[in-house]
C-alpha positions as CSV (number, residue, x, y, z in Angstrom):
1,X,8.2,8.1,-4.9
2,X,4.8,8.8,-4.8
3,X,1.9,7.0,-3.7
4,X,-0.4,7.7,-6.7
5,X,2.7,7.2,-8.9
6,X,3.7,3.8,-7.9
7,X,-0.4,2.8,-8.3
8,X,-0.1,3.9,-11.9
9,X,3.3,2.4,-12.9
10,X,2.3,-1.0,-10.9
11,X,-1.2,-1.4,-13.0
12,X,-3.1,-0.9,-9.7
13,X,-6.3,0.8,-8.7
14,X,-6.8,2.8,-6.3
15,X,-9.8,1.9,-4.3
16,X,-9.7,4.9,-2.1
17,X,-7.3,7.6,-2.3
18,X,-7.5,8.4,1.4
19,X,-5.7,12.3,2.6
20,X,-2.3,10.6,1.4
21,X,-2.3,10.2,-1.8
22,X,0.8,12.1,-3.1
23,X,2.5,10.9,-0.1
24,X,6.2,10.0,-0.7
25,X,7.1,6.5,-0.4
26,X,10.6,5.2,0.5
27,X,9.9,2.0,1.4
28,X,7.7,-1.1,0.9
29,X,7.3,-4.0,3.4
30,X,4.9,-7.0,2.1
31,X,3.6,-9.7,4.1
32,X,0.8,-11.1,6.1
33,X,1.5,-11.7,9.3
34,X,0.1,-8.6,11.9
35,X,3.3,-8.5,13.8
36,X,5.5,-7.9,11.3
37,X,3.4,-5.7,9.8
38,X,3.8,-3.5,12.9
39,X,7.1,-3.7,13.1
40,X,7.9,-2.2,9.8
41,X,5.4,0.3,9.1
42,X,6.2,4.0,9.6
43,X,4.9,7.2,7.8
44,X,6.3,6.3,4.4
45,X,5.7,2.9,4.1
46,X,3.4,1.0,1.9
47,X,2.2,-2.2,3.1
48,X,1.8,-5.0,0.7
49,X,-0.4,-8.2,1.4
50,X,-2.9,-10.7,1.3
51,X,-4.8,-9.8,4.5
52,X,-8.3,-7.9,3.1
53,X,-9.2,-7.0,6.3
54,X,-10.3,-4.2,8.4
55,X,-7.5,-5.0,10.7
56,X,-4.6,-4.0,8.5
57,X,-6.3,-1.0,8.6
58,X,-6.1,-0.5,12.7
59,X,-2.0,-1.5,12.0
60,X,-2.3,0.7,9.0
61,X,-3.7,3.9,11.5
62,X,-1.3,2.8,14.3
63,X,1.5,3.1,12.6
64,X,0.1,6.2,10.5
65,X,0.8,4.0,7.1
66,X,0.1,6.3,4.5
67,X,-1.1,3.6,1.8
68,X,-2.1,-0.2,1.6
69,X,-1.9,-2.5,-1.1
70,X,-3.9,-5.4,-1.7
71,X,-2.8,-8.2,-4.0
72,X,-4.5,-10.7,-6.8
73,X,-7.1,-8.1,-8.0
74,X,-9.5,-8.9,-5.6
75,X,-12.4,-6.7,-5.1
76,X,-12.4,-5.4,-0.9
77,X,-15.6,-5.8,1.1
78,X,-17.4,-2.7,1.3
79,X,-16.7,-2.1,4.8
80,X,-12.8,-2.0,4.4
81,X,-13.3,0.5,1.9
82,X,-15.2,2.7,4.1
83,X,-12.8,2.3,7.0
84,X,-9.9,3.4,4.5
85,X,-11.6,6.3,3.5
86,X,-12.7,7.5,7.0
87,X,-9.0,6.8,8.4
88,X,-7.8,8.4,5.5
89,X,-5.3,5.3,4.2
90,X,-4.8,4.9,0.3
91,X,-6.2,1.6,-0.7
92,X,-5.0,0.4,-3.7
93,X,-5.3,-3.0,-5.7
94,X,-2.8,-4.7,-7.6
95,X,-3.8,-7.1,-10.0
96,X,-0.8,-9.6,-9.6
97,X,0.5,-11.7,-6.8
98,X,3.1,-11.1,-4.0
99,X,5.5,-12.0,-6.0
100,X,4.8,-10.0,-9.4
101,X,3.8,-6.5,-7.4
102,X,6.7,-6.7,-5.5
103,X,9.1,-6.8,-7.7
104,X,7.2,-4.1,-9.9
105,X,7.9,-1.8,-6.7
106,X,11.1,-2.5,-6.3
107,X,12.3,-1.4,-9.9
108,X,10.1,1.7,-9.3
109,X,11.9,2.5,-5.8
110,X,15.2,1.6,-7.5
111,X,14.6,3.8,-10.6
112,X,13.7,6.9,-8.1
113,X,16.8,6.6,-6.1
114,X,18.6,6.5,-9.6
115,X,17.2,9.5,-10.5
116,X,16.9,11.2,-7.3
117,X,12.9,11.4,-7.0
């Protein structure tokens, strides 16, 4: 699925679109701890967390994440949305928890497989 498709059908703004944003998506890995960040991202992955930081970023560019998702509607520093937009990562902002925007993505990934998007 794509990245600027699962924003919509989540209820999440996208921040900055970055070069990626009809990248396709077929898989999401959530959390908030660096290394396992690292260890799951790939090039189509979206990240999922709590860590508004300019660091997710850096894993984010490593790993050449196409998209990030922050969680709890909270509004990112200025300076994370400028390095999102010169690395070229989608930044996007759910407005509900872990919990809520994960499983929103999961029965959007599960209704592409379905239906072969």
């Amino acid at each position: 699925m794509k990245l600027n498709e699962l924003a919509e059908r989540i209820g999440a703004k996208v921040i900055a679109p970055g070069k990626h944003l009809t990248a396709e998506i077929d898989q999401v890995y959530a959390g908030d701890r660096m290394s396992d960040l690292v260890n799951h991202g790939s090039n189509r992955t979206l990240l999922v967390s709590n860590l508004a930081s300019t660091q997710l970023l850096r894993v984010a560019e490593l790993m050449d994440v196409p998209g990030v998702c922050l969680l709890n509607g909270i509004s990112p520093e200025p300076e994370l949305v400028d390095a999102a937009t010169r690395q070229g990562i989608l930044l996007m902002v759910s407005p509900a928890g872990m919990f809520e925007t994960c499983g929103l993505l999961y029965q959007c990934m599960i209704g592409a497989s379905k239906t072969g998007q």
